[in-house]
N, C-alpha and C positions, 0 to 999 in steps of 0.2 A: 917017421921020427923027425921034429922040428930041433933045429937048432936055428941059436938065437947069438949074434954076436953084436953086442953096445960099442959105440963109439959116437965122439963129440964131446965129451965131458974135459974140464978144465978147472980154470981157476978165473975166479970174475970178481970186480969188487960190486957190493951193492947196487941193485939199480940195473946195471947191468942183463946182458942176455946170451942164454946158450939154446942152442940145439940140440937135440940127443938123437943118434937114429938108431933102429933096430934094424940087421940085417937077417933075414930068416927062412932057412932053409928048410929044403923038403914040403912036403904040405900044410899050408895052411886050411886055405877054403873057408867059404863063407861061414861054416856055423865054427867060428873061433871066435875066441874072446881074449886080446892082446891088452895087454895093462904096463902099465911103470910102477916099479915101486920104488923105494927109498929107505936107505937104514944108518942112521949116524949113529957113532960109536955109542956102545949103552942106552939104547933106545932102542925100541920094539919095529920091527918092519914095518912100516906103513904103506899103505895103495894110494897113488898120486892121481893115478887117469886110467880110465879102460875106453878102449875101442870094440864094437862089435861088426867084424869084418863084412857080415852079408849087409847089414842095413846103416853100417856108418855110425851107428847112434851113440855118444859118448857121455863119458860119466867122470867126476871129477869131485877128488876131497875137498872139503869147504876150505882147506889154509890154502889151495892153489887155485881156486877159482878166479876168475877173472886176468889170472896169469898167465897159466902153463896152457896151451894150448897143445892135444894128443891129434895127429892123422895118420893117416896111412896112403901107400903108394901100392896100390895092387901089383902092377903091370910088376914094378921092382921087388914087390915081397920083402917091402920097407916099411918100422913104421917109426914117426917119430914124434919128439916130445920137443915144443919150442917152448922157452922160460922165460919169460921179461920180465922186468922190475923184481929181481933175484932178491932175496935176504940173506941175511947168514941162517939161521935159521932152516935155509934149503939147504946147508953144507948135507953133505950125506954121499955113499953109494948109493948110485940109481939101475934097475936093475928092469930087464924087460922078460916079462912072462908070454905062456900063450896053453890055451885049454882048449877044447875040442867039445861044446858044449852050446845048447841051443840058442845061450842066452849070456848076456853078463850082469845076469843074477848074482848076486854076494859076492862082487868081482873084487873085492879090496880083502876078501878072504884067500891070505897068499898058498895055505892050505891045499887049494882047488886046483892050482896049476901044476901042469905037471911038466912041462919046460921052461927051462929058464936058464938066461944068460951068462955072462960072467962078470958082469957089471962096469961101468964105469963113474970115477970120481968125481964129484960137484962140492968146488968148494967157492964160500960168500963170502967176500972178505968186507967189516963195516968200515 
């Protein structure tokens, strides 16, 4: 059983940068598929970034591309999410998943995971 606990989240004004890290217990192992998601008040869940832990390979929604950058720290069974040039826009609960699955296939489908964190706050102020 994986448990997952966020921390790093804040309050930044635009422009701005945070770190998010996932700390994560029990097994992972290479065929996991770890992701961030994100959910501001009245507004539907979104997948921000996936990581796939055997082969590194990641994947990322087109509004955070070229920003948010997702790793991982195997040895710490850490993973995390760095944000620069923040918007409001990114205000939201950010929130770290993790599946047990060959691939991070349909990884923005929050459906699919079956651990998850207890979030932490990201708020953009313009």
């Amino acid at each position: 059983q994986v448990q997952l606990v966020e921390s790093g989240g804040g309050s930044v004004q635009a422009g701005g940068s945070l770190r998010l890290t996932c700390a994560a217990s029990g097994y992972t192992g290479s065929t996991t598929c770890m992701a961030w998601f994100r959910q501001a008040p009245g507004k539907e869940r979104e997948g921000v970034a996936s990581i796939y832990i055997g082969s590194g390979s990641t994947y990322y929604a087109d509004s955070v591309k070229g920003r948010f950058t997702i790793s991982q720290d195997n040895a710490k069974n850490t993973l995390y999410l760095q944000m620069n040039s923040l918007k409001p826009e990114d205000t939201a609960m950010y929130y770290c998943a993790a599946r047990r699955t060959p691939s991070c296939a349909l990884w923005s489908m929050g459906r699919t995971y079956h651990a998850w964190g207890q979030g932490t706050q990201v708020t953009v102020s313009s």
